[in-house]
C-alpha positions in Angstrom: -10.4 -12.7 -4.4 -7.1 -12.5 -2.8 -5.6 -10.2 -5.2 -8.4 -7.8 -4.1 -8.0 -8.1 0.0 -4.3 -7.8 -0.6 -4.5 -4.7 -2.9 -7.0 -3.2 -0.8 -5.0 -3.7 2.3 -1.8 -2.0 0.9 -4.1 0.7 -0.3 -5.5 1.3 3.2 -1.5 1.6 4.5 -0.7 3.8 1.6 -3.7 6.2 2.5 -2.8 6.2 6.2 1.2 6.6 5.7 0.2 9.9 3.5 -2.4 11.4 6.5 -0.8 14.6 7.5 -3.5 15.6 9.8 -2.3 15.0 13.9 -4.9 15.3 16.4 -3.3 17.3 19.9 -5.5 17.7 22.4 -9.1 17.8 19.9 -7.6 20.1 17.5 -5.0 19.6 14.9 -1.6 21.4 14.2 0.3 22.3 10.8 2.7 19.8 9.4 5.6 22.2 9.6 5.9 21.1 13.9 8.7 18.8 14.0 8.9 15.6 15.4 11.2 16.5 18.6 8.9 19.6 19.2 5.8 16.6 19.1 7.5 14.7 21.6 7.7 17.2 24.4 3.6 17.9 24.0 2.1 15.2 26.7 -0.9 13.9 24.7 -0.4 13.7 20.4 -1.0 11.1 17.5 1.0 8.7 16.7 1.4 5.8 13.6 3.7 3.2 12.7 4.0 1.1 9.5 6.1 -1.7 10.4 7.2 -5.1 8.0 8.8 -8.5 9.6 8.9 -12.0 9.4 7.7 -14.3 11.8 9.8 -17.3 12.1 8.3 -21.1 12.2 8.1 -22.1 15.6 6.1 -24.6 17.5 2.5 -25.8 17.6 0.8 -27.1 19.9 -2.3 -29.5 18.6 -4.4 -32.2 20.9 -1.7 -31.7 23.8 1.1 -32.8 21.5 4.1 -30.3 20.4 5.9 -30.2 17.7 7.5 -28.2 15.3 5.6 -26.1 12.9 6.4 -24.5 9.4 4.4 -21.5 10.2 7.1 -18.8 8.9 5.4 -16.1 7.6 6.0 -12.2 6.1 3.8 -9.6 7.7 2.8 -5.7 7.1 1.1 -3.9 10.1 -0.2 -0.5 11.0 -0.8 0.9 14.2 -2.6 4.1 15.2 -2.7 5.7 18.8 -2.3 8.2 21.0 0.9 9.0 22.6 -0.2 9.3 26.1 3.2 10.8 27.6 7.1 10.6 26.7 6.5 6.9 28.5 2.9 5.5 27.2 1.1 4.4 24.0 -1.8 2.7 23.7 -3.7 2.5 19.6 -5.0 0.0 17.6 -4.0 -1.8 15.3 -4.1 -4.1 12.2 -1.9 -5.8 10.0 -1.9 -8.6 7.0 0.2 -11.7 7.2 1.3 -14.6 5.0 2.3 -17.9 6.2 3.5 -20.4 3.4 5.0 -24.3 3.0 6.2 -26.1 0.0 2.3 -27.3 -0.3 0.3 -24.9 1.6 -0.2 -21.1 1.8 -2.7 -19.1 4.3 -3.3 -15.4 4.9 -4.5 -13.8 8.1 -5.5 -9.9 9.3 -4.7 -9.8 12.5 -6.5 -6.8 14.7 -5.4 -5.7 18.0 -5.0 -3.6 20.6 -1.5 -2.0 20.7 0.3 -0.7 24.5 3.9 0.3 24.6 5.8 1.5 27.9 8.9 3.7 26.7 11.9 4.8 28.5 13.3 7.9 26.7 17.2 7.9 27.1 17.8 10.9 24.9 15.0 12.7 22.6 16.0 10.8 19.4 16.6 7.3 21.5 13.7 5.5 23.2 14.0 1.4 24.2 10.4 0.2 24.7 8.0 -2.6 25.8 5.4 -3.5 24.1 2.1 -5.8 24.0 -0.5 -6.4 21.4 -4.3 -8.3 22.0 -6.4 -9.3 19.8 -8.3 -11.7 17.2 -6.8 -12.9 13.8 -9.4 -13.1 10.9 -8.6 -15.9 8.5 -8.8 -14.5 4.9 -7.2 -17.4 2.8 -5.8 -20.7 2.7 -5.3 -23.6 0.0 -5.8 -26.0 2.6 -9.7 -25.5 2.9 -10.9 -23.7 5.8 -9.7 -20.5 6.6 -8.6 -20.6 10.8 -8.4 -17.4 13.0 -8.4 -17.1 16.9 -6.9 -15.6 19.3 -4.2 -12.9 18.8 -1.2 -12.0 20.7 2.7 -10.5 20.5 5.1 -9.6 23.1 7.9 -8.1 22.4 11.1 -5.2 22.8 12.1 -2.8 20.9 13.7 0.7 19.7 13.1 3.8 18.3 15.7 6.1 17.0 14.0 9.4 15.5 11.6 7.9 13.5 12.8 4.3 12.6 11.2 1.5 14.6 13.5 -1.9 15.3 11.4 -4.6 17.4 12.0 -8.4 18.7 9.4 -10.6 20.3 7.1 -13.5 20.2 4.0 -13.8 18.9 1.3 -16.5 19.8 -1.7 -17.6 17.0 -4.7 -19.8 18.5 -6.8 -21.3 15.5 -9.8 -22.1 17.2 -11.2 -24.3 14.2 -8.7 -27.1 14.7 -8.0 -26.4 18.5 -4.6 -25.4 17.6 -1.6 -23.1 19.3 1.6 -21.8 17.2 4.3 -19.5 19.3 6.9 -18.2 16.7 9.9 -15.4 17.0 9.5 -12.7 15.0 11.6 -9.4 14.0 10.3 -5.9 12.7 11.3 -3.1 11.0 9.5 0.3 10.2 9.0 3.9 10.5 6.9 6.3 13.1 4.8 9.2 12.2 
């Protein structure tokens, strides 16, 4: 079963990475517009496909901290509307794998996606960003399958089309009354 949701998952970011279709406005526009040409327009489409690792961090459990072997490889895609040259908002949804020497979990996390961008040149852009939202559990060895609350805060960069980010990201598992905050990095593309 977990070969299936994980080959179906890649296939969904596979389908969406090929989508040449952009939506301006209510009506679309050839492929052949170039990315610099998109950025001046005030409303367009745009994705991201985006891999990182999320680093162990703490967790939080009964009132009592301690440190937590949560560190974990994710995928995500996001999907939005570039508002202006300063505001996204999309969704989006992502897959991510958390393992231990004796333990192994998956998770789709689903969110709301809003990033605040301050353009220094057209190919440059430092950003903000924020992500709400709820984590399905999908798998674990360890019996039940947790998911809860979602949430990542974070900075970041774009240059052209390449998408650096830094941040921290918070996991509630509301089956065990459980917290973990981890750092995490990402890397991906924009389209």
């Amino acid at each position: 079963m977990k070969k299936i949701i994980i080959t179906l998952f890649i296939s969904l970011l596979a389908y969406t990475g090929t989508s040449t279709a952009q939506i301006i406005h209510g009506s679309t526009y050839s492929s052949s517009t170039t990315y610099k040409s998109r950025m001046n327009l005030s409303t367009h489409y745009q994705g991201e496909l985006n891999f990182g690792y999320g680093l162990g961090g703490k967790i939080k459990e009964d009132g009592e901290k301690y440190d937590a072997n949560y560190s974990r490889a994710f995928i995500e895609t996001i999907h939005g509307v570039r508002i202006n040259k300063y505001a996204f908002a999309g969704v989006g949804v992502g897959f991510q794998y958390a393992y231990d020497e004796e333990w192994e979990m998956g998770t789709l996390p689903i969110f709301v996606d809003l990033k605040g961008y301050y353009p220094v040149t057209a190919d440059f852009a430092p950003y903000v960003a924020i992500d709400l939202g709820y984590s399905v559990g999908l798998f674990s060895n360890g019996g039940d399958t947790p998911g809860g609350f979602y949430a990542s805060y974070g900075i970041g960069l774009n240059y052209r089309k390449l998408n650096f980010g830094i941040g921290w990201q918070h996991q509630a598992f509301s089956d065990y009354d459980a917290k973990i905050n981890s750092f995490f990095v990402k890397i991906g593309i924009k389209f």
